[in-house]
N, C-alpha and C positions, 0 to 999 in steps of 0.2 A: 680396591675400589672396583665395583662393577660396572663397566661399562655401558651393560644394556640400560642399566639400571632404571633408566625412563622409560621401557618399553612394555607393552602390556599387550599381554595374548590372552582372546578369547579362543577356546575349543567348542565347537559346535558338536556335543554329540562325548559320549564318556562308554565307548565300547572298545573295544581290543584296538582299533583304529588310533583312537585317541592313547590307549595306554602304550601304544609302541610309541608314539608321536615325544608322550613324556620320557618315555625309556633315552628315547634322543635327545631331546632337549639337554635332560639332566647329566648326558655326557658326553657334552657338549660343552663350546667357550660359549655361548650363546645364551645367558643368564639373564630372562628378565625382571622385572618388576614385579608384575602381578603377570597371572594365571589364573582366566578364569573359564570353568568346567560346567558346563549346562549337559545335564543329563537329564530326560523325559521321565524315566524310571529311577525303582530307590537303590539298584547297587551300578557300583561303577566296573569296567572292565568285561561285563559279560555280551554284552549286546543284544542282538536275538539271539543267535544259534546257541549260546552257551547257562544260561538262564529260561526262568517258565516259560516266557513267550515262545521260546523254540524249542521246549528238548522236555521229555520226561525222565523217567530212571531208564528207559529202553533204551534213546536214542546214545548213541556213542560218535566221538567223531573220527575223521578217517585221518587222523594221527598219531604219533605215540608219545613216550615222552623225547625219547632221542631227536623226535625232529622238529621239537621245538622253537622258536627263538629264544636265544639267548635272556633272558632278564633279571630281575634283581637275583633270586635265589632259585636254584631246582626245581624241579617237579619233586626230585625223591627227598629233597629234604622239607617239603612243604608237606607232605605224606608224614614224614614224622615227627612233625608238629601238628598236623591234623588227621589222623588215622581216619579211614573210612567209616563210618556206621553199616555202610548200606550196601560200597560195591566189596565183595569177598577179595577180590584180588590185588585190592589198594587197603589194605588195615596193614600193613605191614613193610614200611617203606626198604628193609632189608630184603625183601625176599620180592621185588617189583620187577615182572618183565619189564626192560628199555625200552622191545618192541612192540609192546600191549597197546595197543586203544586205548584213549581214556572217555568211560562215558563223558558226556557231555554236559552234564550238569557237575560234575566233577571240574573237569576240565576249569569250568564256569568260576568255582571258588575260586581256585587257584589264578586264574587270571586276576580277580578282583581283590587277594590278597597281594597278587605284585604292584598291581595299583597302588595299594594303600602304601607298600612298602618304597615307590618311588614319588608317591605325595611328602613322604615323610625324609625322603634323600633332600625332593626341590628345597623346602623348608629349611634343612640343613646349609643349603647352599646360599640361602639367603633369598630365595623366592616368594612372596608371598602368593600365597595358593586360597585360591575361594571357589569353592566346590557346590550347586547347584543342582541337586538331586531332586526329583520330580516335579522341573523346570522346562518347559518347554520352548523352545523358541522359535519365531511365527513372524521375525521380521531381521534382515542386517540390511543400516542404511548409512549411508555416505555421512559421516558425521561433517560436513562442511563447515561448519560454524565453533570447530572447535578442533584443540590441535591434535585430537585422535580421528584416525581414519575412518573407523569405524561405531556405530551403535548398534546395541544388542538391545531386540526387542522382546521380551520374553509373556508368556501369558499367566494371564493371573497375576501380577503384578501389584498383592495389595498390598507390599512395604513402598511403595513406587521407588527404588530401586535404580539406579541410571548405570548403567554398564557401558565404557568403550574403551575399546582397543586399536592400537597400531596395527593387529594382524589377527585374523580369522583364520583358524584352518576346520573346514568342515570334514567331520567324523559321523556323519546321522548314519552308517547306516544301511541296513538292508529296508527297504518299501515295499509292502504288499498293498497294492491297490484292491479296493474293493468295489467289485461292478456287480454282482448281483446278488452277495451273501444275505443281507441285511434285506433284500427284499424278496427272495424268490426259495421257500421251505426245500433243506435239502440240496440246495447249494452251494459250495464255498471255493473262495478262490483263491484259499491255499490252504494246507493242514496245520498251521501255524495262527495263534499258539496252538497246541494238541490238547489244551487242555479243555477246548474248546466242546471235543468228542465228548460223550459222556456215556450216550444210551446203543444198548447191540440193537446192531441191525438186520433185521432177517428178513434180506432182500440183496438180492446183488448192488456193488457199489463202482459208478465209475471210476476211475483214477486216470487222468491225461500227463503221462511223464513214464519213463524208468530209469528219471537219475536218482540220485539218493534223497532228492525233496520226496520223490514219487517212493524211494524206500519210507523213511519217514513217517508217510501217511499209511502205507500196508503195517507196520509196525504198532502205531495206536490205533488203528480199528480191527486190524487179528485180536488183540489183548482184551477187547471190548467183546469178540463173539464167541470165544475159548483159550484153550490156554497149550501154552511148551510144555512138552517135558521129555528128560534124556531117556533114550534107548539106548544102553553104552556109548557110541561114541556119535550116534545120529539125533536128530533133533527130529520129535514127532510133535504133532498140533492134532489137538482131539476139538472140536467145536460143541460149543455150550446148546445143551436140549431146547433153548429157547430160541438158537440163531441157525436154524438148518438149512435155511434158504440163501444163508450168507455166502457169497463170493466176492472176489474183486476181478472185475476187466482191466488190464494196466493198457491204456493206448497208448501206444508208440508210432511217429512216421518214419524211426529209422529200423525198428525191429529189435532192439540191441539194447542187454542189459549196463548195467557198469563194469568195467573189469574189477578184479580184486587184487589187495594185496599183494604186496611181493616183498622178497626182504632186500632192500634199499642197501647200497656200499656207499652212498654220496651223502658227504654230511650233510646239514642242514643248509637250504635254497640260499646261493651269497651273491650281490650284487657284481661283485670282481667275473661271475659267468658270462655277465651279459658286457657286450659292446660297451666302450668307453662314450664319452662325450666327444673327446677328440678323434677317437676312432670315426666316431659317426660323420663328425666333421669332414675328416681325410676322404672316407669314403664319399660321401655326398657331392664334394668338391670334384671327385672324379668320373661321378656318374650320374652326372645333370639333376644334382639337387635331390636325387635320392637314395635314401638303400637299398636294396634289390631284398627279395623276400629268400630267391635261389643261394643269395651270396651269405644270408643269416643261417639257413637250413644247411648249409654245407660247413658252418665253420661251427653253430653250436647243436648238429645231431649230428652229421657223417663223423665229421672228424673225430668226436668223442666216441663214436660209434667204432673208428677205426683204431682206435687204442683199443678199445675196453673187449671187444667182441670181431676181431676181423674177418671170422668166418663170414658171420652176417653180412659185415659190412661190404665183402667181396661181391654178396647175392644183392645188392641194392647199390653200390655204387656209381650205378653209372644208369640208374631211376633218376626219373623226373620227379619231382613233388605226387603231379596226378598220376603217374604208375606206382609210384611206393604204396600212396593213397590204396591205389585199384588191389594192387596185390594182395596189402594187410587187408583192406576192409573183403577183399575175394575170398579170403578166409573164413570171415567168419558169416559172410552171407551164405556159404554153401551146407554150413549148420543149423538144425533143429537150436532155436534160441537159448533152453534150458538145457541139452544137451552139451552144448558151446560153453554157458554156464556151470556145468557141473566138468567138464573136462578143463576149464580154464581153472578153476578152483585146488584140484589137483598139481595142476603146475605149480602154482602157487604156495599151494603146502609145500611140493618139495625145493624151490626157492627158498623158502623158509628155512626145511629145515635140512636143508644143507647149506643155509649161511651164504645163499648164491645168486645172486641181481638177475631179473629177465633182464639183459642189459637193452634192448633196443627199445623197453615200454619206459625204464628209466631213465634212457636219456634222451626220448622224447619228451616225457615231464619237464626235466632240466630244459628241453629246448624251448617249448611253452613257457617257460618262468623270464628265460632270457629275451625271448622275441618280444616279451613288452617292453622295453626300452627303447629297440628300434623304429617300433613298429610306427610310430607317430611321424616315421619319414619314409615310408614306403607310399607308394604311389598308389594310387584311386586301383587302380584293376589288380595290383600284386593283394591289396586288403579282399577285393573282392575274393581271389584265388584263396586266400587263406580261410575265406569263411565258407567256403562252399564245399572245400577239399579238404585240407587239414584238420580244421578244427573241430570238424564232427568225431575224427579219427581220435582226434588228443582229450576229444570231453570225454568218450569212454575208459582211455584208459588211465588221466588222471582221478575219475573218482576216488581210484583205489578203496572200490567197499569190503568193509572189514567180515573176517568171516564168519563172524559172531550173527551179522545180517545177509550170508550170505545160504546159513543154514535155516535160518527162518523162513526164508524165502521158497527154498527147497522144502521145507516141510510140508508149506501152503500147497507148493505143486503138487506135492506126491500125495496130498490130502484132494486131490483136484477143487483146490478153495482159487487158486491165481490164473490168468490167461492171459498172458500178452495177448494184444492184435494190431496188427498192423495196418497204419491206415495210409490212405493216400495224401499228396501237401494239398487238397484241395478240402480234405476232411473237414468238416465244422462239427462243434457243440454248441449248440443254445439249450436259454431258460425256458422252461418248460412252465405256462401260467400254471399249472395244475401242483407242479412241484418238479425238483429234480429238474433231469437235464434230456434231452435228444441228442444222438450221437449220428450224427448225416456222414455216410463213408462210402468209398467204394471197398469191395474185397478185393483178394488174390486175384479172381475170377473175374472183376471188372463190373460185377451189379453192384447195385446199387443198395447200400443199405441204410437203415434207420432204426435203431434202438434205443427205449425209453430204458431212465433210470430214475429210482426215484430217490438218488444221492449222487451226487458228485462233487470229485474233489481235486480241482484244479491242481498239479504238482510238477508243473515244467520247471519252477526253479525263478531264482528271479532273473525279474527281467529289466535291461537296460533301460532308464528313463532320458527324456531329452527334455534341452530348458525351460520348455511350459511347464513341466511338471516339479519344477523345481519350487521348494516351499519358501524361501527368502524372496518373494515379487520383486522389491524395491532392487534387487543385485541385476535383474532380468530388466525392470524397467529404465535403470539408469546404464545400461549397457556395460554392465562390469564383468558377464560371462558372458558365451558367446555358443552357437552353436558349433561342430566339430569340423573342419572339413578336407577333405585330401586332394591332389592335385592328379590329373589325368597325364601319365606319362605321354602315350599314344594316344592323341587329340582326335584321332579319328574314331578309336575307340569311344570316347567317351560322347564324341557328335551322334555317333550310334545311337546310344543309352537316352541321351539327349533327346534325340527324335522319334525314338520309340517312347516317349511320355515317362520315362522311370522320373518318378518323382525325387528320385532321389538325388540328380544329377541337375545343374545349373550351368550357366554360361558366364565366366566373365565380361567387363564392362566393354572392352575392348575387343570381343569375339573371340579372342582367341585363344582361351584357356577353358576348361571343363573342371569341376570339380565335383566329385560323391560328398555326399552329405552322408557324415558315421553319427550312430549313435552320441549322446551322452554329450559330454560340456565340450570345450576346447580347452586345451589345456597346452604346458609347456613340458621341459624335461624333468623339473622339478615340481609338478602338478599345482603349478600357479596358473592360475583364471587370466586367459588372454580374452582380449575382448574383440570387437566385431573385426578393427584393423588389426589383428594380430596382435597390438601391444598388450605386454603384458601389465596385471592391476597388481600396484605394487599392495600386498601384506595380505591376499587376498588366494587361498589355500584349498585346493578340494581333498582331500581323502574320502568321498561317498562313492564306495565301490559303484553303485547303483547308476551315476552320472559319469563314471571317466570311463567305461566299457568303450566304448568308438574307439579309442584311442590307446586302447590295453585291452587286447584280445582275452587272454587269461587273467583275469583282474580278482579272480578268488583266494581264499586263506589267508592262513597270519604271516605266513612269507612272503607277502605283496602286501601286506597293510606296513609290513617291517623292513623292507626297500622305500617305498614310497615317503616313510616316516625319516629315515634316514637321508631324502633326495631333498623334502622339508626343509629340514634340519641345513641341510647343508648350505640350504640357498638362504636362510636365515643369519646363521653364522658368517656368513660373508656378503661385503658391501660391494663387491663387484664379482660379478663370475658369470662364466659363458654360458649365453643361452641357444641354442641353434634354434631355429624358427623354420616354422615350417612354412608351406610352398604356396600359402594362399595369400599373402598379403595382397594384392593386388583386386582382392574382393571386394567389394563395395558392400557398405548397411544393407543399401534397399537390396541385393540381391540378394543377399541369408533373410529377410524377410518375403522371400519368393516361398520358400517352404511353411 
């Protein structure tokens, strides 16, 4: 007999989010009723990145198969039951690099086959599963009048249709907002879908980004104005007779490309890296209610740092956060960008292929993957420390760009087709009535400059959203999420912040507390929706990468959609279990309605 058996879950959203979510459920004690799957589009498991909206035959993702998550069946045995057509070095699951790329439309199937393969376990288990493909939903509200918690509002709704559930766990999703594409020729504000590119351009093109969104978009517009091809073991780009005028500007305000590649010794990203619950507790209990950001960097990078690599670890030991910061990033400011570039690359290769970890770039990764657990109990100024100093350092060398896109890139240079430039944080782009965009900068030099484009193509990547913009009103209106907020250690710090007008910072009711306002929802350890007073909404789930960033620094990939999915899971399967809370109960409604 199934216990849950009364219970009924809606999935908001059928992307890689939601299929890890099912990968847990389904093994799990945790068995309910019904499950029900609202996806926008018509396949499930791919989401953006891995399907048309995001990815052509170019794009590849910055994975392999080894460092997958675990799910129903392999990558290499999903290869030979479905051999490639298209990419050459996936037709043949016997002879598969582990450590290959997988394009990303690749990738895509494969996701959407394990989907279908743990829709078909639930079913076995006894679950019934009702699946909603190009479904949208445009409303979740407090079903009061009935003994489901919830109602699913869906559009288009001409079978009228009545959905609700005990428990929502939101999966939408990446969000590209759109502010000037749709009105301003020559604009867009983002290269997604790519399919969107069509015609070459024989005209220089902006590009504001050099993450791998910003690769991405130099990927389908190189293909649109000429074409690759191999010089023995270099990659040249010849440009098409009708696009001569074609270039790309990439703006950057940090300078800095993505690092690449390396060959990785650490299996697949596991939740056992990161701080316990009880750890957090213990800690917390000893250090007035928070965790210290020094005390997480020391136990998940030095210390691993100090097994794996002690030479290094010797040369940084007894660094501060902001001098580690200063040293590594001192390096690579004192290099020509592409030069840094094409000498990093190299390393890289021979990581590769001598089977050997840059250990300090890999167990930074590892240290970013872990810091999101804690991070949700560090204090208002340590958050700030980590976004100002850290995390520019860890976005570059998590990209890990593959070097399939790192030779592309190099080609564009050496064809003088690309040009970083470097601008200042006071830089603006605006829409340009005529078409295209203006690019308002200072240089090197400190003038002042202004460059028209009559294309640009927004590619910072996405971006954190907060509660307005969240698409379920009624959960916003009826106080069932809550903005995010952190506690100010050192109160005089944050009276600072305070009085110099940072909008971001508030006062408690009672004077005497300070809190930063982070991005994205509030959330708990197990990514349940707490609301204004901290309580947590029981059955009420976020996984939108897009809304929990405040509270999860490194909130990207499938090994954070597959923690997170498993933190779910866990708080689902159990009718009582520890929540630690963080530091703002004492907040008032009307004061998160100061922002």
């Amino acid at each position: 007999m199934n216990p849950n058996s009364t219970q009924d879950i809606a999935v908001i959203g059928g992307g890689p989010a939601a299929l890890l979510f099912l990968k847990h459920i389904v093994n799990s004690s945790f068995l309910p009723k019904n499950i029900y799957i609202f996806e926008r589009n018509n396949r499930l498991g791919v989401g953006m990145p891995y399907g048309k909206y995001g990815s052509c035959n170019e794009h590849v993702a910055n994975v392999s198969a080894n460092e997958l998550p675990e799910l129903a069946d392999s990558f290499e045995n999903f290869i030979r039951r479905n051999p490639s057509k298209i990419f050459n070095d996936f037709k043949d699951a016997e002879n598969i690099n582990p450590y290959l790329v997988i394009p990303r439309l690749l990738l895509g199937d494969y996701l959407e086959d394990q989907f279908n393969q743990f829709l078909s376990i639930a079913e076995e288990k006894g679950i019934n599963i009702v699946v909603k493909k190009e479904t949208a939903v445009k409303d979740i509200i407090p079903n009061v009048n009935s003994g489901k918690q919830f109602k699913i509002i869906t559009e288009n709704n001409v079978d009228n249709e009545d959905f609700s559930a005990d428990r929502v766990i939101i999966c939408t999703g990446h969000v590209w907002r759109k502010k000037h594409e749709e009105t301003v020729k020559g604009w867009y504000d983002s290269p997604y879908p790519p399919s969107k590119f069509k015609d070459s351009t024989n005209f220089p093109i902006a590009v504001r980004g050099t993450s791998l969104t910003a690769i991405d978009s130099v990927k389908t517009l190189a293909r649109l104005n000429g074409k690759f091809s191999e010089d023995g073991d270099q990659l040249i780009y010849e440009l098409d007779r009708s696009s001569k005028n074609f270039r790309l500007d990439l703006f950057s305000k940090g300078g800095f490309l993505p690092a690449l590649r390396f060959h990785s010794e650490d299996d697949s990203y596991s939740l056992k890296w990161a701080m316990s619950l009880q750890e957090i507790a213990n800690y917390k209990e000893k250090h007035e209610g928070f965790v210290d950001l020094d005390y997480v960097f020391e136990i998940n990078f030095k210390l691993p740092l100090k097994e794996k690599d002690p030479e290094f670890y010797e040369s940084i030991k007894n660094l501060s956060i902001e001098k580690f910061v200063e040293k590594m990033m001192g390096l690579r400011e004192k290099a020509d960008t592409f030069d840094l570039f094409e000498a990093e690359y190299y390393e890289a290769e021979k990581s590769i292929t001598r089977k050997k970890s840059i250990t300090w770039k890999e167990k930074l990764a590892a240290f970013s993957y872990a810091m999101n657990y804690p991070a949700k109990h560090f204090s208002a100024e340590d958050m700030l420390r980590l976004k100002s100093t850290l995390m520019p350092l860890i976005t570059i060398i998590i990209a890990s760009l593959p070097q399939s896109s790192y030779k592309e890139m190099m080609a564009l240079h050496k064809a003088g087709l690309v040009t970083l430039i470097e601008v200042d944080e006071e830089s603006t782009v605006e829409p340009n009535i005529q078409g295209g965009a203006d690019y308002l900068y200072a240089d090197k030099d400190g003038n002042q400059v202004k460059k028209h484009y009559e294309m640009f193509v927004d590619s910072i990547g996405q971006q954190q959203m907060n509660p307005e913009d969240l698409p379920f009103k009624s959960l916003l209106n009826e106080n069932l999420v809550s903005a995010a907020y952190l506690r100010f250690k050192n109160q005089q710090k944050g009276e600072e912040l305070y009085i110099n007008e940072n909008q971001k910072v508030i006062k408690s009711s009672d004077q005497q507390n300070y809190y930063l306002n982070v991005p994205g929802l509030n959330i708990n350890d197990y990514f349940q929706s707490l609301d204004v007073y901290n309580q947590s909404i029981d059955g009420l789930y976020i996984m939108a990468v897009p809304f929990i960033g405040g509270l999860n620094p490194d909130y990207s990939g499938l090994d954070f959609c597959d923690t997170a999915a498993e933190r779910i899971v866990l708080a689902l399967s159990r009718s009582e279990f520890p929540t630690i809370k963080t530091e703002n109960q004492d907040l008032k409604q009307e004061e998160k309605q100061i922002l």
